[in-house]
N, C-alpha and C positions, 0 to 999 in steps of 0.2 A: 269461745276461746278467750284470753286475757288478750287485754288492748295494749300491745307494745309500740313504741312509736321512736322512728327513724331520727338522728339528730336533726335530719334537714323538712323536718315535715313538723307541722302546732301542733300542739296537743287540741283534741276535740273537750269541749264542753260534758259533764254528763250531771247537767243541773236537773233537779227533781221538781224546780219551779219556774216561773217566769222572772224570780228577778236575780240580778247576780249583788251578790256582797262583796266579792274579793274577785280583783282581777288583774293575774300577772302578764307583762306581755313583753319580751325578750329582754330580763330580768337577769341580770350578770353581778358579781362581783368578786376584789380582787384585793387580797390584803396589800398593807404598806411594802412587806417584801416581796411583792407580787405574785404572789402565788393568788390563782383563780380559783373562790373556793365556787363558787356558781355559774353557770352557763346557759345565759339564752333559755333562761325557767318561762315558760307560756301554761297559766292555769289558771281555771274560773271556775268558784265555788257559789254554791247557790243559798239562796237564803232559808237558814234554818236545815243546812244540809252539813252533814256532820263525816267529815273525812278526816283517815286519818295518815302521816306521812311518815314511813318505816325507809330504812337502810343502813349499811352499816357504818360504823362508827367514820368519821372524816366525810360522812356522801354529803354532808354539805346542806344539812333538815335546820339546825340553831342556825346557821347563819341565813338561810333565807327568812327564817322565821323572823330575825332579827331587824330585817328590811322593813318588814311591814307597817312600823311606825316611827320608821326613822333612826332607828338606833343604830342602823348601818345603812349608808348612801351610794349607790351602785349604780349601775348601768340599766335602763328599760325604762317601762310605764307599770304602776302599781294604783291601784283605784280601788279604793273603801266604799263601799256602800255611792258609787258612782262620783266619787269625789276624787280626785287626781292626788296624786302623793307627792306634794309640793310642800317646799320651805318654809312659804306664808299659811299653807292647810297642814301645818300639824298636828297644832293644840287643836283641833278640831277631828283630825286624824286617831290623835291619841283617847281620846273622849269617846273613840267609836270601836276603837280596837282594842277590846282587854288581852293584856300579856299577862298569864302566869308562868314563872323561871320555877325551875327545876327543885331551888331548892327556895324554900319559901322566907330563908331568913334576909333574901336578897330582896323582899318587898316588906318585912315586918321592922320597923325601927325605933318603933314607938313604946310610949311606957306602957299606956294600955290598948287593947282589943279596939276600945270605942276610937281610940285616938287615930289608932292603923286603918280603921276603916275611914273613917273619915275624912279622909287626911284629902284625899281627892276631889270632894265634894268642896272641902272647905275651902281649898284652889281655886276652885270652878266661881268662888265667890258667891254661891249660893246662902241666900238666908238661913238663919240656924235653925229654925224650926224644919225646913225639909233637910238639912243634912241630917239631923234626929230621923227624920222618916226613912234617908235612905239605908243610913245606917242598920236601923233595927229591923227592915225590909230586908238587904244583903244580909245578915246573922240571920235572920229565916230562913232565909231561901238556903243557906247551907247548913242548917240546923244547929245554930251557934248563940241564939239568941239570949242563953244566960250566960255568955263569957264576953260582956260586955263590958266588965271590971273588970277581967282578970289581968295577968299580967301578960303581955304576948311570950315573953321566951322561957315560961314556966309551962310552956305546951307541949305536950307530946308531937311527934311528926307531922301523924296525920292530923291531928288539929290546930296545927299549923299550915299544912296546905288550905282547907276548908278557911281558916281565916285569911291568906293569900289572897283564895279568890274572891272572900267579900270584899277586900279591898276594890279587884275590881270589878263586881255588878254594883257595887256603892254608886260606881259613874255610869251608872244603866248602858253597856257599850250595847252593839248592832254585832260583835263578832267576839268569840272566845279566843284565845290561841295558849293553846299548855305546850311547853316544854317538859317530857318525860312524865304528869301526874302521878303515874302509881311508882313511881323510883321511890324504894326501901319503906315501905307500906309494909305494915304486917295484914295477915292475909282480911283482918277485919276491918281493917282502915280502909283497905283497898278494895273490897267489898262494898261498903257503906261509898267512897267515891265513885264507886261506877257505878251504883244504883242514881248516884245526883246526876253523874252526865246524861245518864239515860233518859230523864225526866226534864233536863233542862230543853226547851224551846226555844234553843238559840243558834246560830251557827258555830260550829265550833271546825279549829282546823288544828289536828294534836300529832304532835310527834313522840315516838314511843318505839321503845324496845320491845313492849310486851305486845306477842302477837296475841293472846288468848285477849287478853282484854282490848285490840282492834278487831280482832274476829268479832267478837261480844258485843262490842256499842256502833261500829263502826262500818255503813252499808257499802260506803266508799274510800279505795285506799290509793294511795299514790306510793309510788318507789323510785327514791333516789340512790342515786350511786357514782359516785367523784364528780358529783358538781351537776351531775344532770337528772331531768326523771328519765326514771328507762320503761317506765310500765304506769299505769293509771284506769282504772276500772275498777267494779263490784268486788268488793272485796274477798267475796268466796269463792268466783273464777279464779281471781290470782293467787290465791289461798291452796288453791285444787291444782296449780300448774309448778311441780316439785323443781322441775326444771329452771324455771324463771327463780325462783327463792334462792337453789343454791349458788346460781350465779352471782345474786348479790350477797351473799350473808347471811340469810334467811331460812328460817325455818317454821314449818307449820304447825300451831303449837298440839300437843300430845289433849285429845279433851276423854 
């Protein structure tokens, strides 16, 4: 049966390994007009475990997402890679936790490819000759490796995400996090991305409309809905429980 869990009760653990990467633990927040978009979030993801967090539009997935490195400051305890989510451990925070945003012009600024990737390493004050390596390293790793001169905003969608996220594996993180990946993919862009998440060896923690491609990549799913999770387990039990989906907004996708 899917694992639903009571406002007043944690959520359990469902780590596939011994170590944990990400850990929230009564995790709140509340806009300037006070409105509470998050509530008392408790969840622990495991390393190299790949979950993914659906519900519907307002349940409140960007804005927790947004906590994780700081870019929103909330209420709880939040731990990277056993590292506590403090003021003074951000830039340390941030180096560990890659963000890709939805739409990838919100990480591309630069004249060129080489420049956008870099751009993080070059920060980090590392020597030029290893931002050269991490560079041409992240363009492999998303199969990008001759649009190192190009121009970034002469890129198709998809090859604008794919350079997005060399941005950032350029800072070698410990955890992925996508906002929405396959939003407006044509079906071979978004094809070729979920064959890379499939393959990457990293933890990733993605929010997403598309349930076919959560079914797809993703063994573990969490569900949120106005601010809380209301469900958290295997993503094919929850998948298989029609009930639980239509309550939030959800549906199982047609395969």
């Amino acid at each position: 049966m899917p694992i639903q869990h009571p406002e007043d009760q944690p959520l359990p653990s469902f780590l596939e390994c011994d170590s944990v990467a990400l850990a929230m633990k009564d995790v709140s927040y509340s806009y300037p007009d006070g409105h509470r978009a998050i509530k008392d979030i408790c969840l622990e993801i495991g390393v190299c475990e790949k979950v993914a967090l659906v519900g519907p539009n307002g349940a409140g997935k960007s804005t927790l997402m947004l906590q994780l490195n700081g870019i929103y400051q909330g209420e709880g305890e939040i731990q990277i890679m056993d590292l506590p989510l403090t003021e003074d451990n951000l830039p340390l925070i941030r180096s560990r936790i890659g963000m890709v945003f939805q739409n990838p012009d919100d990480q591309l600024f630069s004249p060129t490819v080489f420049e956008d990737v870099a751009f993080g390493p070059l920060h980090m004050g590392l020597e030029e000759e290893e931002i050269h390596e991490r560079v041409e390293s992240a363009l492999g790793q998303v199969g990008m490796s001759e649009y190192a001169d190009r121009l970034s905003y002469h890129l198709s969608l998809g090859e604008k995400k794919r350079i997005a996220i060399a941005t950032v594996l350029s800072m070698q993180p410990d955890i992925l996090v996508f906002d929405e990946p396959t939003s407006g993919l044509d079906p071979r862009a978004r094809r070729s991305l979920i064959e890379f998440m499939e393959e990457m060896e990293l933890t990733m923690f993605v929010s997403s409309h598309d349930m076919l491609f959560v079914e797809e990549v993703f063994p573990r799913m969490v569900i949120m809905d106005q601010g809380k999770i209301v469900a958290d387990g295997p993503t094919q039990e929850l998948m298989a429980d029609q009930t639980l989906l239509q309550a939030h907004g959800l549906e199982k996708p047609l395969t």
